[in-house]
ZABA-70616 format. One line per field, with one value per atom (N, C-alpha, C, O): residue number from 1; residue in three letters; atom name; y, z, x. Coordinates in steps of 0.001 Angstrom, whole numbers. Each point is the difference from the previous one (the first is absolute). Layout:
<nodes>
nr: [NUM:...]
rest: [ALA:...]
atom: [CA:...]
v: [Y:...]
w: [Z:...]
u: [X:...]
</nodes>
This chain:
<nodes>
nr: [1:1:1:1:2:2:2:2:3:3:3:3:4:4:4:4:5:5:5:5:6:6:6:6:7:7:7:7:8:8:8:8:9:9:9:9:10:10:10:10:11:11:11:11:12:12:12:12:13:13:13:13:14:14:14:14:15:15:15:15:16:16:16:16:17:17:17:17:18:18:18:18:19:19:19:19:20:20:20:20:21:21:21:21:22:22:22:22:23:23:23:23:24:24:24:24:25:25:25:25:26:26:26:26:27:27:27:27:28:28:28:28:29:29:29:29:30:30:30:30:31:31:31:31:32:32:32:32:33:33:33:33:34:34:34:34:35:35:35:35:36:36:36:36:37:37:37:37:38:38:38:38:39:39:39:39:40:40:40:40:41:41:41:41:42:42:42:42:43:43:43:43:44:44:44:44:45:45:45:45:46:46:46:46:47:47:47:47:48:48:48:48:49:49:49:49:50:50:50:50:51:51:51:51:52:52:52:52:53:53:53:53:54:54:54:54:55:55:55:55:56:56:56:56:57:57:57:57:58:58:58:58]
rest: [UNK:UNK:UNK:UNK:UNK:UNK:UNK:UNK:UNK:UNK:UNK:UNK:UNK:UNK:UNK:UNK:UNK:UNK:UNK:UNK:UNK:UNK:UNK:UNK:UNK:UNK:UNK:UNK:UNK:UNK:UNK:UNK:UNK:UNK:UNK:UNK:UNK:UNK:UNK:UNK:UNK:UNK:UNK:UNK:UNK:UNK:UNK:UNK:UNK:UNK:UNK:UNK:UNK:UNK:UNK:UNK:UNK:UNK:UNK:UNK:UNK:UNK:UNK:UNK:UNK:UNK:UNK:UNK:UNK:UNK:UNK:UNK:UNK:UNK:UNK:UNK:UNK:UNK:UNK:UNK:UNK:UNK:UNK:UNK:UNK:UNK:UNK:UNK:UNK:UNK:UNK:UNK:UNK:UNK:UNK:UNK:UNK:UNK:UNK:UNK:UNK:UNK:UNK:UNK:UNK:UNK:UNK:UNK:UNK:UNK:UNK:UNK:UNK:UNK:UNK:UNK:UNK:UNK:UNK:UNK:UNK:UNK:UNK:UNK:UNK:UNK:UNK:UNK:UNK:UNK:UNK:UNK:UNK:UNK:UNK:UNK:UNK:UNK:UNK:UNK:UNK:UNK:UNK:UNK:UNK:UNK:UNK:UNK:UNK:UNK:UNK:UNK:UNK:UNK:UNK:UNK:UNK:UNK:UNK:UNK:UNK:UNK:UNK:UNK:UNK:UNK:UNK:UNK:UNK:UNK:UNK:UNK:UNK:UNK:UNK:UNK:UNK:UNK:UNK:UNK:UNK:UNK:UNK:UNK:UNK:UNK:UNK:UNK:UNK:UNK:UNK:UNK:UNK:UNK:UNK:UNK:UNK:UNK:UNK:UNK:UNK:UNK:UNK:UNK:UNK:UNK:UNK:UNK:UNK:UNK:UNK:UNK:UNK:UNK:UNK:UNK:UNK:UNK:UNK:UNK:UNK:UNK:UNK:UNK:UNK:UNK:UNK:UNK:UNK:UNK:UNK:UNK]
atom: [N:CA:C:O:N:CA:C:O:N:CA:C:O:N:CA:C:O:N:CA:C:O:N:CA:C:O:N:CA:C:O:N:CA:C:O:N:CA:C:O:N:CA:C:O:N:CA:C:O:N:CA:C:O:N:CA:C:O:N:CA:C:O:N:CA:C:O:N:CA:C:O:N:CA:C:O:N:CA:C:O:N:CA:C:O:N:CA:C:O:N:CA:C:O:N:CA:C:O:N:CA:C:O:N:CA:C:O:N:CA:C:O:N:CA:C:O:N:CA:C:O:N:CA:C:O:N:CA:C:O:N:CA:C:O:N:CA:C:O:N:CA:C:O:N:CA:C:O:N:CA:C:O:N:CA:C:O:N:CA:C:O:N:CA:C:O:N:CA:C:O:N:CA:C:O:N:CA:C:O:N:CA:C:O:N:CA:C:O:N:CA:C:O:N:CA:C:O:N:CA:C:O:N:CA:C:O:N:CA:C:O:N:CA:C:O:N:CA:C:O:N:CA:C:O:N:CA:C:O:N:CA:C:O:N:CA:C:O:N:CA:C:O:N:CA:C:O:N:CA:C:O:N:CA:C:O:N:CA:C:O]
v: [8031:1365:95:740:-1578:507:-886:254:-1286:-409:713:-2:969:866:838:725:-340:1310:-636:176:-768:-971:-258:382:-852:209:888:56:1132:2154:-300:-702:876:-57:-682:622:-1824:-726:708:200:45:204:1456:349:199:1615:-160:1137:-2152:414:-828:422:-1393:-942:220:-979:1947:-145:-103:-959:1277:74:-1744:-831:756:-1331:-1195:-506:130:-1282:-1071:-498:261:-1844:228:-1026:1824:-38:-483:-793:882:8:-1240:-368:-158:-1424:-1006:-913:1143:-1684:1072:-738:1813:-77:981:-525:1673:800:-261:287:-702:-141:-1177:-107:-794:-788:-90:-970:2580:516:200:-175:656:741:-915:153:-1153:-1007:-458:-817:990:-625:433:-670:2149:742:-711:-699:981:-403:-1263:-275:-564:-1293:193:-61:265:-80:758:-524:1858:682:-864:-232:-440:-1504:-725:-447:-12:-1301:195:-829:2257:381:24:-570:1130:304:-1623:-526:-1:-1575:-687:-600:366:-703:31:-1068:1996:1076:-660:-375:244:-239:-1616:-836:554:-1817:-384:-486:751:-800:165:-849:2153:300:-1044:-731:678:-1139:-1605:-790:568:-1648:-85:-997:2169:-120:-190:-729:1768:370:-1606:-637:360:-1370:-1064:-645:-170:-623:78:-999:2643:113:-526:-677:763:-567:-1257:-645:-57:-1780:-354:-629:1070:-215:30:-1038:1924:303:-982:-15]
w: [-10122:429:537:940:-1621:685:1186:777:-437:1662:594:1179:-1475:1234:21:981:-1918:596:747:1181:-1754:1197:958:915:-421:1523:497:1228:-2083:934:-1:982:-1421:265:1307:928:-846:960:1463:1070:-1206:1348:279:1066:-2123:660:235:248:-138:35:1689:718:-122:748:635:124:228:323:1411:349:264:1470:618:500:-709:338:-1046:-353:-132:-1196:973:36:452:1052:1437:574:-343:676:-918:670:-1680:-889:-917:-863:1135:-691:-365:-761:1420:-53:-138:37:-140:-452:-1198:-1073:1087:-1255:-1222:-1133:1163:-813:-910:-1223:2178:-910:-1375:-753:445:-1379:-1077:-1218:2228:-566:-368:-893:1712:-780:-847:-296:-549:-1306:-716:-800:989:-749:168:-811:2143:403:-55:-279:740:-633:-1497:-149:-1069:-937:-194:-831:1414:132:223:-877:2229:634:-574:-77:-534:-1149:-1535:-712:721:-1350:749:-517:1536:705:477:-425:988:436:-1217:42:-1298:-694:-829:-169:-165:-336:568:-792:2286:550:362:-214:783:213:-1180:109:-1666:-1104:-250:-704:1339:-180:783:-421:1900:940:-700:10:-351:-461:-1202:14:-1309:-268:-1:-738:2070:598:576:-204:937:395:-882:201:-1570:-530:-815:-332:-107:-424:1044:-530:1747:1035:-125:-316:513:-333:-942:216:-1719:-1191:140:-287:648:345:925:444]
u: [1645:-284:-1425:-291:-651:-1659:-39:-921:1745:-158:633:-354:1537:449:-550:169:-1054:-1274:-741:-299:70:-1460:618:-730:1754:695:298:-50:537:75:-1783:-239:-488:-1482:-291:-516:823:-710:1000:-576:1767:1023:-974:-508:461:-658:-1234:-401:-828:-781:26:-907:1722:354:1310:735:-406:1699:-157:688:-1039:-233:-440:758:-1880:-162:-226:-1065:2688:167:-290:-1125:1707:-47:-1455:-365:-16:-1326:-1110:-662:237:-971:211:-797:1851:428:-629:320:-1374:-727:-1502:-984:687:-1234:-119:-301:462:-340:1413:-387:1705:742:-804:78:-911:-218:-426:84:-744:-710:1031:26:899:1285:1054:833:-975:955:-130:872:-1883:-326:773:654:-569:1530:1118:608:-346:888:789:1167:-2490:988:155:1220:-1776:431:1136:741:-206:1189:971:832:-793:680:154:1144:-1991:70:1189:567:-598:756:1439:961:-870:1331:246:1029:-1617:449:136:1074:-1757:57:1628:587:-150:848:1381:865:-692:1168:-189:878:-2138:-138:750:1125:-1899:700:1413:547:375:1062:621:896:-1546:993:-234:945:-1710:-123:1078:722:-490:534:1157:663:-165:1208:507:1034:-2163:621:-45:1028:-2056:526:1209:638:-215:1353:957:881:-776:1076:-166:1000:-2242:98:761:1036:-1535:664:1248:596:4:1557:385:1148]
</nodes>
């Protein structure tokens, strides 16, 4: 729940120009962000490795 505030936060304060600003001021912001990313990627990456060594095994 406190990274999807911090993402309504960041979209409203940024909604207009997300992908113009990409490479210079997100960069502060991705610190959030990637750690937001990191919880959401980490989350489903470990789901697929699992997903697939269960299919090997089988």
């Amino acid at each position: 729940m406190l990274f999807c505030n911090n993402d309504t936060q960041k979209i409203g304060v940024v909604p207009s120009p997300p992908p113009v600003p990409s490479g210079t001021r997100p960069r502060q912001q991705n610190s959030e962000t990637e750690d937001i990313m990191n919880l959401f990627r980490k989350d489903p990456m470990t789901t697929r490795k699992e997903k697939e060594k269960d299919v090997e095994y089988e």
